[in-house]
C-alpha positions, -999 to +999 in steps of 0.1 A: +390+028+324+367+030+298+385+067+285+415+053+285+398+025+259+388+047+241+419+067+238+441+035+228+417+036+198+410+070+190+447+084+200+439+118+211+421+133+240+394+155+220+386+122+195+378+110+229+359+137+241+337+137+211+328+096+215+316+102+251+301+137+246+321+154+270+347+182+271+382+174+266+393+189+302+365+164+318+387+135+302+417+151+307+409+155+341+400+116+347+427+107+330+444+123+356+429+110+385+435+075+374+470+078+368+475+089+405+462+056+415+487+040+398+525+038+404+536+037+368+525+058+331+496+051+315+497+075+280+528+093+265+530+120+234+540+099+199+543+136+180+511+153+186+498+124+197+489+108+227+492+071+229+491+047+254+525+028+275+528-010+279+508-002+316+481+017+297+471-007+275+470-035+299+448-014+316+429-009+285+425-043+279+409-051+317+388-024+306+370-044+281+366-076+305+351-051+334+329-034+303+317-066+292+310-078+330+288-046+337+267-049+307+262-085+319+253-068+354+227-043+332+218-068+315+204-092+344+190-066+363+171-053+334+155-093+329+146-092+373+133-058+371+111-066+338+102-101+351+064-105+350+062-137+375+089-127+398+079-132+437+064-099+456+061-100+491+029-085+505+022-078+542-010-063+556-032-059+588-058-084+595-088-069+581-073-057+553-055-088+546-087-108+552-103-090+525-074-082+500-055-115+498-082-140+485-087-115+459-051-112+451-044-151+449-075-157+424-065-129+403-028-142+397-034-175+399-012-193+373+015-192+353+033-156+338+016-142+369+042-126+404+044-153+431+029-136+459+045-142+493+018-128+516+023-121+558-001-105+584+014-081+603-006-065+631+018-034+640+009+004+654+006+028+629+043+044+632+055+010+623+040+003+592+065+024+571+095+002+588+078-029+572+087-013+534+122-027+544+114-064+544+082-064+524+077-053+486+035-039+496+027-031+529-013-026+533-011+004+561-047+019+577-045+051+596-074+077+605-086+108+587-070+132+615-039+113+615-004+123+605+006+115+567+031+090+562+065+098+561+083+111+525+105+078+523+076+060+514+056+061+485+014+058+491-016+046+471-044+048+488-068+022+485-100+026+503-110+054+527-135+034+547-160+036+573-161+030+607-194+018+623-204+012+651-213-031+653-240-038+684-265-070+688-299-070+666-314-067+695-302-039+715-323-008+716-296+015+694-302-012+670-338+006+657-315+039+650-307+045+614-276+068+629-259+068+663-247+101+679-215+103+705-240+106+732-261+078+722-232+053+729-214+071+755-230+050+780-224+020+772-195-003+775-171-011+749-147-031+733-116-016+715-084-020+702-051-016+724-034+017+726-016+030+695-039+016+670-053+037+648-095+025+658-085+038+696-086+081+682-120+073+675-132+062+705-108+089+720-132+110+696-162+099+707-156+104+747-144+143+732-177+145+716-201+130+745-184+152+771-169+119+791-147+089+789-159+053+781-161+027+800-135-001+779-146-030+790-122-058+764-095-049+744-096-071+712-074-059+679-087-086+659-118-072+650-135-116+639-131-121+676-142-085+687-175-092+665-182-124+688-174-105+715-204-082+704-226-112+692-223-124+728-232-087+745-199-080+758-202-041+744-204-020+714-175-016+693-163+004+656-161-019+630-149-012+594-177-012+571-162-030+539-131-055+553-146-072+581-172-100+572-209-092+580-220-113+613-256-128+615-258-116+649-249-080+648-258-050+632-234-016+619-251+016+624-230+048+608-219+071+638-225+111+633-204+141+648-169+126+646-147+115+617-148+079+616-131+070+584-095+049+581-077+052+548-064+017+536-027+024+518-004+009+501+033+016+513+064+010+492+093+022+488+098+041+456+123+019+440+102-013+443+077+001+420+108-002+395+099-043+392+070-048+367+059-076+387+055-051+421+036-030+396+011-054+385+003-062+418-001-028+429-028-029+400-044-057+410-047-043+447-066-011+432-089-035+414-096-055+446-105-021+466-131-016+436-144-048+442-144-045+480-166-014+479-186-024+451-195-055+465-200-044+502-221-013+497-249-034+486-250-043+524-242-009+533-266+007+568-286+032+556-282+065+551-245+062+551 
């Protein structure tokens, strides 16, 4: 439609061509496609020239209404995807959420800022890309060993963090700086329910000790797991930087098996389009540098 606006004004099919830097068949050719649509002629030759029927310039003259339409269209999508306070939705995992979000509300507190719309969503790892449809950010953890996430999504990662192991100031392991797969084979533990990524660990940690573990609780929530510990119901891995520290219990670094979960940031890649889904993708890098700067003071040693 727009070619044949362009030839109503320019009244010849290489004029045309020129205007919209292509070659004359490639207008030729559309010009042809659109008449078969259509029941009745579009152009016909005045001399050498080709001008447009009573039909064409009709036709011609929609053409400026549905022109003038789309560069509205363009034009509002340009003012949502440059938006600096439009609303981005955020889910994350507990822990991360826990430590993330607090961060995230202080830091775009007020006006010109996105309005954050923040969920927890507690999910096994293979769902976490799925969650990119209905959220903008989806904080994702996985382990070291574990598969990458899939191409559809796009990943920043945030924070590869540790895994300790949390046990009561006053059990015996407790005096350890560093606690080997055998040292807390023995003992009873509490753990996360099957597909979530902590359970590879402790699948790693029976590999390394040369026998299984005795689960005693399965708790995903790793505030109530800590009590759980507090009130000697078993050891357990605990991330090092995302969960609070607990008066009662103590995080010792565990040797001989990768115990490290990567905190990422999912998204699909045309989210990142929004300048508001980009500012708060910079504001989540900040918080992971303020996570880990402010958490290794309290570090265990020697980790």
């Amino acid at each position: 439609m727009r070619i044949l606006r362009e030839l109503g004004e320019l009244g010849s099919v290489t004029a045309v061509a020129e205007a919209l830097l292509v070659t004359p068949s490639a207008i030729s050719q559309q010009l042809r496609l659109l008449q078969r649509s259509l029941p009745v002629p579009l152009t016909e030759r005045d001399g050498r020239r080709l001008v447009l029927t009573d039909a064409g310039q009709a036709l011609a003259g929609a053409a400026v209404e549905v022109e003038t339409a789309l560069a509205r269209a363009r034009h509002a999508v340009e003012e949502f995807v440059d938006r600096p306070d439009g609303e981005v939705s955020v889910a994350a995992f507990h822990s991360a959420a826990a430590a993330f979000f607090p961060l995230l509300l202080r830091a775009l507190a007020g006006p010109g800022h996105p309005a954050l719309a923040l969920a927890d969503e507690d999910v096994v790892q293979d769902d976490f890309p799925r969650l990119t449809r209905e959220y903008d950010l989806v904080l994702a953890h996985r382990l070291d060993h574990a598969p990458p996430w899939p191409r559809t999504v796009t990943v920043t990662t945030l924070l590869r963090e540790p895994l300790d192991v949390a046990l009561p100031v006053g059990h015996p392991l407790a005096a350890k700086r560093r606690l080997t797969p055998a040292d807390v084979a023995d003992e009873p533990w509490i753990t996360v329910h099957d597909g979530f990524p902590v359970m590879a660990t402790i699948e790693a940690i029976a590999a390394a000790a040369g026998r299984r573990l005795r689960l005693a609780h399965r708790i995903n929530e790793f505030a109530v797991a800590a009590e759980a510990v507090a009130a000697g119901g078993g050891l357990a891995l605990m991330p090092r930087w995302t969960t609070r520290p607990h008066p009662a219990l103590v995080l010792r670094p565990l040797a001989g098996v990768q115990a490290h979960r990567h905190i990422d940031a999912l998204h699909r890649p045309e989210r990142a389009a929004r300048r508001a889904v980009r500012t708060v993708l910079t504001e989540l890098r900040r918080a992971a540098r303020t996570i880990r700067v402010r958490d290794d003071q309290d570090a265990p040693p020697d980790a």
